[in-house]
N, C-alpha and C positions, 0 to 999 in steps of 0.2 A: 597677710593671708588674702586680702582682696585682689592683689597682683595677682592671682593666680585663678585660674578659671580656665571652662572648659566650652565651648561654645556646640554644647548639642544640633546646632540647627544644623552647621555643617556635617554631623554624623548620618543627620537625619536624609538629607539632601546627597548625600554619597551613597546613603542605601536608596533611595528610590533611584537614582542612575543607575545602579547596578542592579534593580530589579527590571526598568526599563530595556536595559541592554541586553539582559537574561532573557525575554520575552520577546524582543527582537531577533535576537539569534535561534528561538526554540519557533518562532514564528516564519523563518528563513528556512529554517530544515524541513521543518513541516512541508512548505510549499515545494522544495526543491526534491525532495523525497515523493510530493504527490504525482509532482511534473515528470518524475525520473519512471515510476510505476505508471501512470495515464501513456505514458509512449512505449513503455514496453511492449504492454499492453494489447494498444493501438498498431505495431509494428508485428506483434504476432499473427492480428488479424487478418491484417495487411498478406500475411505468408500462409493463409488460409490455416491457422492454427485457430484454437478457440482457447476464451479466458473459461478457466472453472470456476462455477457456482454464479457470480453476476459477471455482469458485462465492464468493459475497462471504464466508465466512467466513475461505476461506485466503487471498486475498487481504490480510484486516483481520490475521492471527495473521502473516504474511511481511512487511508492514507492521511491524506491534508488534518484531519481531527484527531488519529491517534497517535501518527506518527512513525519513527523510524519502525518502531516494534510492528508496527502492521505492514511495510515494507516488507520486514523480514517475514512476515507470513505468506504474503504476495511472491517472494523470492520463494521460501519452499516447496510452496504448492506448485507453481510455474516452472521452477528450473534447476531445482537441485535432484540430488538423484534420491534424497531421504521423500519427497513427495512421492507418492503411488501415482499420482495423475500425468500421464506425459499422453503424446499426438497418437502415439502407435494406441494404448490403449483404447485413448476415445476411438480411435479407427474400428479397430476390432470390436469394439461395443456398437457402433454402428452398422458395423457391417450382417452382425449377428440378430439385431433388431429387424434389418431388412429380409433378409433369409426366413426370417420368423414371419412377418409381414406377411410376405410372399407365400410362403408354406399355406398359410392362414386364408388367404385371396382363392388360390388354388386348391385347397376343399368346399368353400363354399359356392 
């Protein structure tokens, strides 16, 4: 019965590699997800579009710490057609603030 034996250490030693690995690749999407969102972003700006609620950096750093799941929030509110927020409407909300503005200017 002594022949026989089990040597845990290498059990022990295969899980923390494959907790390392796991952390490494959850660590790689993270970044590549933030990277992917920070240029969107950035490239909207660039096209005289605006980010809703903050600006592309926090978006890319809330990205990097929660991950794909807040990508896909960044994707809906940006550019799916289930977000209410798109260019045309910031337009028209600006343009109706100005008119209001103005209205305002011109009574007093």
């Amino acid at each position: 019965m002594s022949g026989i034996g089990f040597n845990f250490n290498l059990v022990e030693e295969g899980a923390s590699v494959f907790v390392i690995s796991t952390f490494i690749l959850y660590a790689v999407m993270h970044i590549a997800f933030a990277a992917g969102v920070f240029y969107s972003a950035r490239k909207g700006e660039v096209k005289g579009e605006d980010t809703w609620l903050v600006n592309p950096l926090f978006w890319s750093l809330s990205t990097l710490i929660l991950g794909p799941f807040f990508a896909a929030v960044y994707w809906v509110i940006h550019h799916s057609s289930i977000g209410s927020f798109n260019q045309d409407n910031l337009k028209r909300a600006k343009e109706d603030r100005e008119k209001i503005e103005s209205f305002v200017r011109n009574d007093n």
